[in-house]
C-alpha positions in Angstrom: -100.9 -106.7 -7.3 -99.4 -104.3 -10.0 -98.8 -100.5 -8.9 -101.6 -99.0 -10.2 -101.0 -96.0 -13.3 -100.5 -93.6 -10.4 -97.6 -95.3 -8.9 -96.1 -95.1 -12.4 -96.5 -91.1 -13.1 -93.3 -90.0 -13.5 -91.4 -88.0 -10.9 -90.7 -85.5 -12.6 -93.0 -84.9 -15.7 -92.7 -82.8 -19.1 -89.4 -81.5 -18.0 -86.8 -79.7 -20.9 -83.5 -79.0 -20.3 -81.8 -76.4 -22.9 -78.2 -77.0 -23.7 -75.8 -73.9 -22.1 -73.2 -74.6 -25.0 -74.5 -75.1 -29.0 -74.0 -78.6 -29.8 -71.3 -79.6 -32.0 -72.2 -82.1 -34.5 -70.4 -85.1 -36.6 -71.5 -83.1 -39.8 -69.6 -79.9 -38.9 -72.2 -77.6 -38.1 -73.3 -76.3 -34.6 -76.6 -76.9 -33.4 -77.2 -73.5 -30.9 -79.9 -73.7 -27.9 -80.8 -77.6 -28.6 -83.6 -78.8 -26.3 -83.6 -81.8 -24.6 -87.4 -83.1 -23.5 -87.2 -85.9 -21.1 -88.8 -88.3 -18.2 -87.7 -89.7 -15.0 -89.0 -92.4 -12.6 -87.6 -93.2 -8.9 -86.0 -91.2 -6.6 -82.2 -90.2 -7.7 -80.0 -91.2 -4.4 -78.1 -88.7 -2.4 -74.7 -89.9 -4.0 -76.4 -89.8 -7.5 -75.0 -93.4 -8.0 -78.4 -94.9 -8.8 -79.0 -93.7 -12.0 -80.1 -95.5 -15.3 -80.1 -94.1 -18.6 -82.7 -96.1 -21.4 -82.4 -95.2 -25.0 -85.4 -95.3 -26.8 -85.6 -97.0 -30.6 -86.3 -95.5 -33.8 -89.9 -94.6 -33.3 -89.6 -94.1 -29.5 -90.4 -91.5 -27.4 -89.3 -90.4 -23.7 -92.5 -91.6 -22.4 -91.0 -94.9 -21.5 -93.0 -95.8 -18.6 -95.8 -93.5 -18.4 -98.7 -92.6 -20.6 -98.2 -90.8 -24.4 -99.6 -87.6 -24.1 -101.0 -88.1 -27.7 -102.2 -91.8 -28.1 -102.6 -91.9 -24.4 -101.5 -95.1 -24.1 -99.0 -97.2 -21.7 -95.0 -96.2 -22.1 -93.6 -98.2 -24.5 -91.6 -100.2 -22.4 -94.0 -99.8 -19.2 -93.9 -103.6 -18.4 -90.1 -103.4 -18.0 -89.8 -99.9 -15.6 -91.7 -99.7 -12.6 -91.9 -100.7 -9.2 -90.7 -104.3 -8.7 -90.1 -104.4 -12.2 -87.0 -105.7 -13.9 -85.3 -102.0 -13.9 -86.8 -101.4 -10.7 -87.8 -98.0 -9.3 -87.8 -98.2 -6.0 -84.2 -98.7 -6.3 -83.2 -96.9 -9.8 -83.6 -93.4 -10.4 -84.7 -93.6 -14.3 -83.9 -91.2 -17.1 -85.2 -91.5 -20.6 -84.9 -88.6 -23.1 -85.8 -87.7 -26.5 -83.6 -88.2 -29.2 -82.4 -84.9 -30.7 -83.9 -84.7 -34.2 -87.0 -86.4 -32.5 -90.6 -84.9 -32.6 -91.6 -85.3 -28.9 -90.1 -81.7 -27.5 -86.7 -82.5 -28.0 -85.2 -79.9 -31.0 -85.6 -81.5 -34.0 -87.1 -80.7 -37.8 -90.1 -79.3 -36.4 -88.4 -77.0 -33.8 -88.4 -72.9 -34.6 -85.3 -72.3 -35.6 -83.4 -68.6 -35.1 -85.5 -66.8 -37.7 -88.9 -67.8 -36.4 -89.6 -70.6 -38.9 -89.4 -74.0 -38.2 -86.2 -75.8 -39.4 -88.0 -78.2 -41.6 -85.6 -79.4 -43.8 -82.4 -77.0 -43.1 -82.2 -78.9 -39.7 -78.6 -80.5 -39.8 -78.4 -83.9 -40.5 -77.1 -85.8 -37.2 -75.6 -88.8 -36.2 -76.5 -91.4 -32.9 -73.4 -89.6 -31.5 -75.1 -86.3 -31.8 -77.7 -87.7 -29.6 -75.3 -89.5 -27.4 -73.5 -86.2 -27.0 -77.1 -84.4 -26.9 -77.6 -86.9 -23.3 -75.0 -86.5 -21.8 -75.0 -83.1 -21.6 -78.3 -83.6 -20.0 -76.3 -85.8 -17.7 -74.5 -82.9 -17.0 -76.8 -81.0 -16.6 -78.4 -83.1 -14.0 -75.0 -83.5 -12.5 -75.0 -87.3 -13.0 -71.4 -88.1 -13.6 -71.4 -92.0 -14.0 -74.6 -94.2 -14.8 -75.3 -97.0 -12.8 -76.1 -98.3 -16.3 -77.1 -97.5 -19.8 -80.2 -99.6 -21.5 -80.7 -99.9 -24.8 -82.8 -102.0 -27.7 -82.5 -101.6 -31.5 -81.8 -98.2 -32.3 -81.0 -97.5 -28.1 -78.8 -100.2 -28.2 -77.0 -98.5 -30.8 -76.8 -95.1 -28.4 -75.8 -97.5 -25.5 -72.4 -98.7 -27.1 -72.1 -95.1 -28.6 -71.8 -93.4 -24.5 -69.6 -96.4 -23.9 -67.2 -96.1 -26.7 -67.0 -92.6 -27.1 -67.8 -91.3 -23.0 -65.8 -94.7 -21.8 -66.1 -93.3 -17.8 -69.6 -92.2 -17.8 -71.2 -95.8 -17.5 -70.8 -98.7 -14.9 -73.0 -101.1 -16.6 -73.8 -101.4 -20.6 -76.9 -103.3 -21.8 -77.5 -103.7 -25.5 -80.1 -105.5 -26.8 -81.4 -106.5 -30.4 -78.5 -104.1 -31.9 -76.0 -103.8 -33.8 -72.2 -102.1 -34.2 -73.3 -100.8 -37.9 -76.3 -100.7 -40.7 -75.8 -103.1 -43.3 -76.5 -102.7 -46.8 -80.1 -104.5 -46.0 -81.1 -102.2 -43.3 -79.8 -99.1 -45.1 -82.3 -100.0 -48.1 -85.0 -100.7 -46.2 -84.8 -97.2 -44.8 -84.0 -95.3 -48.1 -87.7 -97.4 -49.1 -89.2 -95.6 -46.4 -87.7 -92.1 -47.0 -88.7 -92.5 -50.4 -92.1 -92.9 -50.1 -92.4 -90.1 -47.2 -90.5 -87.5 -50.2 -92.3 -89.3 -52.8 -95.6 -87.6 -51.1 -96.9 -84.6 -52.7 -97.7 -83.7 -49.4 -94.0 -83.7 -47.8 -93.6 -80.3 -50.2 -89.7 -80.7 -49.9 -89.9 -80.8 -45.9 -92.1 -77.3 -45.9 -95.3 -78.7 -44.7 -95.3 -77.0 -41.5 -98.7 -74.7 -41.0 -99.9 -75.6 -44.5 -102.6 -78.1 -43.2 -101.3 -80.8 -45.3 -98.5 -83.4 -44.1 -97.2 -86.4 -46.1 -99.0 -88.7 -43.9 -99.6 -91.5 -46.7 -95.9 -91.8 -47.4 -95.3 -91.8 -43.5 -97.9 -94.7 -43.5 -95.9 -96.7 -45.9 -92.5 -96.2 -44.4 -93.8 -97.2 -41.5 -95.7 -99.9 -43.0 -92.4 -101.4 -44.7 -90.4 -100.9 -41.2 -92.8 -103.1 -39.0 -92.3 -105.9 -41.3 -88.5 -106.1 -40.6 -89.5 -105.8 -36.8 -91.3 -109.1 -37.3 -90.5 -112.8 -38.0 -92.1 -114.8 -40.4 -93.5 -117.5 -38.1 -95.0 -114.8 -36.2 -96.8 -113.2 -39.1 -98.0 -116.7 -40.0 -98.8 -117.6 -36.5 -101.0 -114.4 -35.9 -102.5 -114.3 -39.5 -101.7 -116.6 -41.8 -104.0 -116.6 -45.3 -106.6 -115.3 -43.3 -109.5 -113.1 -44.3 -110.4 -109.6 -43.1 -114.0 -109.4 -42.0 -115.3 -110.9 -45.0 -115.8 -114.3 -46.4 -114.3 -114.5 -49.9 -111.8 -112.7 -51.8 -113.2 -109.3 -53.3 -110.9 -109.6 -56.5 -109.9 -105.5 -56.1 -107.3 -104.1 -53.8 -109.0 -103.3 -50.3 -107.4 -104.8 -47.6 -108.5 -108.7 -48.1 -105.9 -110.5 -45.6 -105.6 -109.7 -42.1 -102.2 -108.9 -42.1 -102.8 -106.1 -44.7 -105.1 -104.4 -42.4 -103.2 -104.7 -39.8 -100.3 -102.7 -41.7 -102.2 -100.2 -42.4 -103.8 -99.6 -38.7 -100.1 -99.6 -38.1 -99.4 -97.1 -40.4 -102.2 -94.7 -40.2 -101.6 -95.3 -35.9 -98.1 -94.0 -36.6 -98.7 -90.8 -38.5 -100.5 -89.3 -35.5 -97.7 -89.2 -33.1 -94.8 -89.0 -35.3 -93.3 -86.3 -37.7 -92.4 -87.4 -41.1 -89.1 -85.4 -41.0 -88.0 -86.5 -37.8 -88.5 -89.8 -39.8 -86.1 -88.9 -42.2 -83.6 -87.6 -40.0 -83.0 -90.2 -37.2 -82.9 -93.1 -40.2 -81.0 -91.4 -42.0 -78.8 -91.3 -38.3 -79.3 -95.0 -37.8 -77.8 -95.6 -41.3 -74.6 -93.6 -41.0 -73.6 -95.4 -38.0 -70.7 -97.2 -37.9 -68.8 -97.7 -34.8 -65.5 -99.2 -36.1 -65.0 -96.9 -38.2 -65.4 -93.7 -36.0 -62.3 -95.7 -34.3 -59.5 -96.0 -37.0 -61.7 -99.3 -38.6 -61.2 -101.5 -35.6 -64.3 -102.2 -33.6 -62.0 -103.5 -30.3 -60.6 -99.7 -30.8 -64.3 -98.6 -29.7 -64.2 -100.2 -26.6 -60.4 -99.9 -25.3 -60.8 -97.3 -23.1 -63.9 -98.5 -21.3 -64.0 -100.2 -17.9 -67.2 -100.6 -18.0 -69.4 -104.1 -17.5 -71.0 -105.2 -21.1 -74.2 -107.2 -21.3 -75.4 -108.3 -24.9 -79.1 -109.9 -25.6 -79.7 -111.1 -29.1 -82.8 -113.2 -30.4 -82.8 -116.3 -32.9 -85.8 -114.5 -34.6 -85.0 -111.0 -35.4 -83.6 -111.3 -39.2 -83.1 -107.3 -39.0 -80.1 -107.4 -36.0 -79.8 -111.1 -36.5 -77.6 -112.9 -33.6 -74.1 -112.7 -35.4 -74.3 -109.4 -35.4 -74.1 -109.1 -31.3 -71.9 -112.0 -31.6 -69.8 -109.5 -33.6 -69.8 -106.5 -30.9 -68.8 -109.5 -28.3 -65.6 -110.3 -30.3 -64.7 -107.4 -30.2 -65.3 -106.2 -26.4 -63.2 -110.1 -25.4 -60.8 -108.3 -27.9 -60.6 -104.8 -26.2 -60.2 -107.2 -23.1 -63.6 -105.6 -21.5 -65.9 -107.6 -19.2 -69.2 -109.1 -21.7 -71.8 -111.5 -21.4 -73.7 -112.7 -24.1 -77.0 -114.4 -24.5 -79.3 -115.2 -27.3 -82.9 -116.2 -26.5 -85.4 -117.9 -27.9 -88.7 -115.9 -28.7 -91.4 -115.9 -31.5 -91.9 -112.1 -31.8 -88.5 -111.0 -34.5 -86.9 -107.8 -33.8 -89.3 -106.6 -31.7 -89.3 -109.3 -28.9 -86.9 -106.5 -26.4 -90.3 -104.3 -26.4 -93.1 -107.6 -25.7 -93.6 -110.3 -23.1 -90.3 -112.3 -23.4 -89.6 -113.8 -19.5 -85.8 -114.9 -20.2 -85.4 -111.0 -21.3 -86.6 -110.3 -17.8 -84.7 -112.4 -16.1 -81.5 -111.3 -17.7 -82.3 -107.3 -17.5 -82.6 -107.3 -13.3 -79.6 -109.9 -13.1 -77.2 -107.8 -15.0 -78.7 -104.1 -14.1 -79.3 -105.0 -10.5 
C-alpha cells in the first residue's frame, strides 16, 4: 500500500533560513540578508551522513514531496521521494530549497528589499552558482558538511554539477539528469521568446507591478506556453492529441482554441501564472542562459571536475530534443577526462524533456541503485 499524504508531510515544514553573511554574487554585487525557504523529509542521522540535496527545475518549487500551498496539489516529484520510494525516506534525510531569485519564500524579485519596496526589477541578476552558493550556505547552516548525494533534472541538474565543480568536497554522490554543461544558442532563444512576451505585456510595467493589481499574466502565459513545448517530444504531442478537436465537431474558421493541444497550452499557461511570478521568470532564465561550466574553468570542461572525488551518475533520454543525449555524453567526456568515477545511461521514454519528472520505471531503477 502507498503511505498515505500524512506519511509524506514534511518533517520540518515552511522553514526559512536567513543567510548570516550577504551573498556575493557572479555579477559583482552583494546580495545582504538573502532568504532561503526550504523542505525536508526523513530523519537526518546522528552523524549527518544521510543527507540528500534535490534541485528543483526552472519552474520548481521546494515543495518536492509534499503538497503546493497554492495549487494544492502533490510535490512535483512526489512519486520519486517518499517512503520506499526510489530516494527513500526512511533512510535519507531530504533537503530541497528554493532557488534564490525564486517566488516561493526564497529572496527573489518580489522580496522587500532595504527601502521597504520590493526589488522588482533592481534585484541583481544571478547566476546557477549564486544559487548553488545560496545552498550551501544553507548546508551550513544546517551543519551538513558532505551530502550523501546531490539530485538534479533539467535546470537542478545544472545546480548538481555546479556544487560539484565549484564545492568539489561537499558531495559523495552526483546525479544529473536530462541536463546539460551549457545553454545553447537554441535554448537561449527560446527563453529570450519567453522574456519577451512577459516585457512585451503592458501589464509587466517595466517589473513595477507589485501592489498595482495588474500583473503581466498573459505574457507569463505565453512564455510558459512556448517552454512546455520544448519539454515535450513530438511523438508524444501526436500520441496524446494528434489533429484532434476540442469539444466540438468541426472547425470554427476563427481563432478559439480548435485542436486539443491548443487548449491544453493555454490550461498550461493560465495554470502557471497562479503560482509563479513573472520576474522570477525572467531572472532564473535569464540564470539558466548564462551558464557555462567550461568556461567558469579556464574553457576546459575536465577543469570543472578535477578537483572532485566525488561518484558521477548521468541519465539522458532519446526524446528530449531540448538536453538531447550528446549533450550528457558531453559532460561524461569530460568527467572520464578529469579521471572522476561516471556512469552514463540513456533511456528510452516517450514523454521528451520532461520524462525525469513522469512515470519512467528504468529512471527508477537507476535513481535507488546509484543514490542508495
Amino acid at each position: 500500500m502507498p503511505p498515505s499524504r500524512a506519511a509524506m508531510a514534511p518533517a520540518l515544514p515552511s522553514r526559512t533560513y536567513t543567510l548570516p553573511a550577504p551573498l556575493q554574487l557572479d555579477g559583482g554585487q552583494v546580495l545582504e540578508g538573502a532568504s532561503i525557504a526550504f523542505e525536508t523529509y526523513g530523519e537526518l542521522a546522528a552523524d549527518k551522513g544521510n543527507a540528500i540535496l534535490i534541485c528543483h527545475a526552472l519552474t520548481g518549487d521546494q515543495y518536492v514531496a509534499s503538497d503546493h500551498p497554492v495549487t494544492g496539489k502533490p510535490g512535483w516529484w512526489e512519486r520519486t521521494v517518499g517512503p520506499g520510494k526510489p530516494i527513500d525516506t526512511d533512510r535519507f534525510h531530504v533537503i530541497c530549497a528554493n532557488v534564490i531569485g525564486g517566488c516561493m519564500g526564497s529572496t527573489g524579485p518580489a522580496s522587500i528589499a532595504g527601502d521597504g519596496q520590493p526589488y522588482a526589477m533592481r534585484f541583481p541578476v544571478i547566476t546557477i552558482r549564486d544559487m548553488v552558493r545560496a545552498q550551501v550556505a544553507l548546508l551550513d547552516g544546517l551543519g551538513i558538511e558532505r551530502l550523501h548525494a546531490v539530485v538534479g533534472g533539467s535546470m537542478g541538474g545544472m545546480q548538481a554539477l555546479s556544487l560539484a565543480a565549484n564545492f568539489p568536497g561537499r558531495c559523495d554522490r552526483v546525479l544529473a539528469i536530462a541536463t546539460t554543461a551549457r545553454h545553447s544558442a537554441q535554448n537561449i532563444a527560446f527563453h529570450e521568446v519567453g522574456r519577451q512576451a512577459v516585457m512585451a505585456d503592458p501589464d509587466w510595467q517595466g517589473g513595477n507591478y507589485y501592489g498595482s493589481g495588474r500583473a503581466p499574466d498573459k505574457g507569463l502565459s505565453v512564455a510558459r506556453m512556448a517552454a512546455h513545448i520544448t519539454y515535450l517530444s513530438e511523438s508524444g504531442l501526436t500520441e496524446k492529441f494528434g489533429r484532434n478537436l476540442q469539444d466540438r465537431d468541426a472547425k470554427t474558421f476563427g481563432f478559439d482554441a480548435d485542436f486539443q493541444v491548443e487548449s491544453y497550452l493555454r490550461y498550461q499557461g493560465s495554470g502557471f501564472t497562479q503560482r509563479f511570478d513573472a520576474n522570477s521568470y525572467l531572472y532564473i532564465t535569464r540564470a539558466m542562459d548564462y551558464f557555462d561550466l567550461a568556461e567558469e574553468h579556464g574553457g576546459k570542461l575536465a577543469e570543472a571536475f578535477a578537483a572532485s572525488t566525488a561518484r558521477f551518475c548521468l541519465v539522458s533520454f532519446d526524446s528530449d530534443w531540448l538536453y538531447p543525449t550528446a549533450e550528457s555524453r558531453h559532460i561524461v567526456h569530460a568527467l572520464n577526462a578529469a579521471g572522476a568515477a561516471v556512469s552514463f545511461v540513456e533511456l528510452s521514454a516517450p514523454h521528451g524533456h520532461d520524462s525525469f519528472l513522469l512515470d519512467v520505471s528504468a529512471l527508477d531503477r537507476v535513481m535507488k541503485g546509484f543514490v542508495g
